[in-house]
Structure formats: C-alpha cells, structure tokens
C-alpha positions in Angstrom: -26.7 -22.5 -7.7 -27.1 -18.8 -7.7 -24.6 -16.6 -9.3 -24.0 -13.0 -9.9 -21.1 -10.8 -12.0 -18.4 -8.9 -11.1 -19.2 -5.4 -12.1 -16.1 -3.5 -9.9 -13.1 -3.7 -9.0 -11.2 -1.0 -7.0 -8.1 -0.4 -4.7 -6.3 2.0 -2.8 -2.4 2.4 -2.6 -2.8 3.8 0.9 -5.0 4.7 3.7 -7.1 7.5 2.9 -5.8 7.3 -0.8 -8.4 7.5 -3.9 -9.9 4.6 -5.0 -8.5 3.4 -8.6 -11.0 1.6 -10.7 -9.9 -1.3 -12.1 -10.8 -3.9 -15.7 -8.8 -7.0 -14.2 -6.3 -7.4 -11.4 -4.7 -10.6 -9.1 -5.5 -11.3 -6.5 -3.3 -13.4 -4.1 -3.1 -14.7 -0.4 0.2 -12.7 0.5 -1.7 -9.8 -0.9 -5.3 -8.8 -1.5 -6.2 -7.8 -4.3 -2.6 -6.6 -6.0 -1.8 -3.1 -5.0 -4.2 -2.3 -2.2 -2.7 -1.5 1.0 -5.1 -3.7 2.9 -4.5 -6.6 1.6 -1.2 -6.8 2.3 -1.1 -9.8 5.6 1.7 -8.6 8.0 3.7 -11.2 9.9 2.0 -13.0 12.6 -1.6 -11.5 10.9 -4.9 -12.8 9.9 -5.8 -11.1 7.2 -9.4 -11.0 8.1 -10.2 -7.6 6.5 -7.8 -8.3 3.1 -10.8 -7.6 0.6 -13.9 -6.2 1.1 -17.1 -7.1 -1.5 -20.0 -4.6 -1.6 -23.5 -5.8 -3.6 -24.7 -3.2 -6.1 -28.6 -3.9 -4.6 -27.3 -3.0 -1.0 -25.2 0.1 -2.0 -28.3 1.3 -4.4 -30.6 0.6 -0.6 -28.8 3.1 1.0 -28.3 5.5 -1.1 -32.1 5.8 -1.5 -32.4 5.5 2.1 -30.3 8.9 2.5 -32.6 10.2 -0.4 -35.4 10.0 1.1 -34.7 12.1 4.1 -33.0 14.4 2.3 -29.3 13.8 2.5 -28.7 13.5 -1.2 -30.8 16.4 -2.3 -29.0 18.5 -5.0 -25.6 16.4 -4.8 -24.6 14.3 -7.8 -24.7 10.5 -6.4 -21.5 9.2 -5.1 -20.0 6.2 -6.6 -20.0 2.6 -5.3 -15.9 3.0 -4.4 -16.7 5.8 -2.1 -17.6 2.9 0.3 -14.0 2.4 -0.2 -14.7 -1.2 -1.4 -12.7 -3.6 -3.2 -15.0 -5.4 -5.4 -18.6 -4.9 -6.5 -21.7 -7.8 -7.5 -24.4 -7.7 -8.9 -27.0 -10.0 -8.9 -26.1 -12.1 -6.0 -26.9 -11.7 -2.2 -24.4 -13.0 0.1 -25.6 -15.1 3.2 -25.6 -12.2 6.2 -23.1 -14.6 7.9 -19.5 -15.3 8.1 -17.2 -18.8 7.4 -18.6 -19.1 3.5 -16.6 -19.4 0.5 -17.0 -17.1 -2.4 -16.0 -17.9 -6.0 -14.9 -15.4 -8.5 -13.8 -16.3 -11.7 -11.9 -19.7 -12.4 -9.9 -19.8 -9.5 -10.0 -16.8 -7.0 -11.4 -18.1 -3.6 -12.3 -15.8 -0.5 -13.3 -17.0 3.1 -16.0 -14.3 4.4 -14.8 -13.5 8.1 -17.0 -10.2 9.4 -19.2 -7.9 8.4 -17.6 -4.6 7.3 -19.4 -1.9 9.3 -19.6 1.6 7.9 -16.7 3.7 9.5 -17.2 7.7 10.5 -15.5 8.6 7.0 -18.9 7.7 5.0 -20.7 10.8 6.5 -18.4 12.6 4.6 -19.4 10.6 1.4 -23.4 11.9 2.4 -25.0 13.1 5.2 -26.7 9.8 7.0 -24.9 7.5 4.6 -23.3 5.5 7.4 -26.4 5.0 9.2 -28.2 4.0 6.3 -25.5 1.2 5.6 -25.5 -0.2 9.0 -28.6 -2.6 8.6 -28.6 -6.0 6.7 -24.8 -6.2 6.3 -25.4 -3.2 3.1 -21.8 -2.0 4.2 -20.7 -5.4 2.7 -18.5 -8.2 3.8 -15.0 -8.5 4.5 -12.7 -11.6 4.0 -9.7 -13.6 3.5 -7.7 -14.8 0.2 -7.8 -18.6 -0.1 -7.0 -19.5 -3.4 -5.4 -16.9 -6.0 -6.9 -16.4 -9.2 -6.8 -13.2 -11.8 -10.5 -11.8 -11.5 -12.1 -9.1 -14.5 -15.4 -7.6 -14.8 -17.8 -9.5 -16.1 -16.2 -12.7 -14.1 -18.9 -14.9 -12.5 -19.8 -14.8 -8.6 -20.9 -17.9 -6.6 -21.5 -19.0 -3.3 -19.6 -22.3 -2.1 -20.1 -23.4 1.3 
C-alpha cells in the first residue's frame, strides 16, 4: 500500500482570513479541522468541501508551470497555504477521482467528494497560477470528515477504498 506524510497543516478563522500554520490539530465530523470556518457542517448541510488536501508534487507543478512563462519572475515563491488549503502530502498521489477514503494518522478518516478547482483569488497569489492549477486535479481535493482523529506533521497518509 502506498503511503505518504503529512507535511502541513493550515486553517483559516474566516473567509478571506490568513492562513495559520499548524504542528497538530483535531479534526472532527461536526467541524473540520478545529478552528477553520469551513469546516464547520451547518444544519441540514453536506459538508462536502469541510477539508481540503493539496499534494506538495502538484503545488510544486504549477508553480513551475507559472515560471516558465514568466509569472513568477522576480517574486519570492508563495507558500503552499496560499492555495488556501487545509492539509499538505507529500509523497502520495491521490486517485483523480471522488468516493475514496483517506487515512491520516491512527484514526482521522476523510471521504473525497470533488475536486477543488482554483477560484479567481489565486491570480492574486501569481499571475497564471489558477490556470496552471486547473489540470490533473493540482488544485487538490476536497472532502468530508468520517472518523475523528488528532492529526500532526509527520503523521502517515494512505489510501483506503
């Protein structure tokens, strides 16, 4: 079975907030990962966008994408949380479909339920940065909390079906 690490963890108190690295954090069904105002599931909700996951290998595609024509070109490289991600793997490419399970840690379950498409706000990251995340799912994934756990970096990735 493949695995990969857990090399970020991020969240936002509120929309358009800054991103606040994390070491460890919970991570729940009734909320996302603890104190992000996504993944808070509202009455009646889904919850299908309560955590996003962003692979280092996708994010690092894109940037050099953008370098090459340019867009990065005397501007200091922005960080993975720009994308405005929750967590961030390394070393372990998700299936470029929805309805899988991802483990993190020893108990933390997520259901993957869409693709999370680059909004308008990452051209404002870089210049062609949201084009240059809209192939092969490098925007990331989105999904839903199934099982709690308490995730840190350094945790362990893998793919259940």
């Amino acid at each position: 079975m493949a695995t990969g690490r857990l090399i970020g963890i991020a969240r936002r108190q509120r929309s358009r907030a800054p991103m606040e690295e994390l070491r460890s954090v919970a991570v729940t069904t009734a909320a996302g990962v603890q104190g992000d105002f996504r993944g808070v599931v509202r009455p009646g909700g889904k919850g299908r966008r309560q955590i996003s996951l962003l692979e280092i290998e996708s994010w690092q595609a894109a940037l050099a994408g953008i370098e090459i024509c340019g867009g990065l070109f005397g501007f200091e490289t922005p960080a993975w949380h720009a994308r405005r991600a929750n967590l961030l793997v390394e070393g372990l490419r998700f299936p470029r479909e929805t309805g899988y399970v991802i483990a993190i840690g020893h108990s933390l379950r997520i259901v993957v339920t869409m693709e999370c498409d680059p909004c308008s706000r990452m051209e404002d990251v870089a210049q062609g940065l949201k084009g240059a995340l809209l192939p092969d799912w490098r925007g990331g994934l989105l999904g839903t909390v199934l099982e709690d756990g308490h995730i840190a970096l350094g945790d362990e990735i893998r793919i259940e079906r």
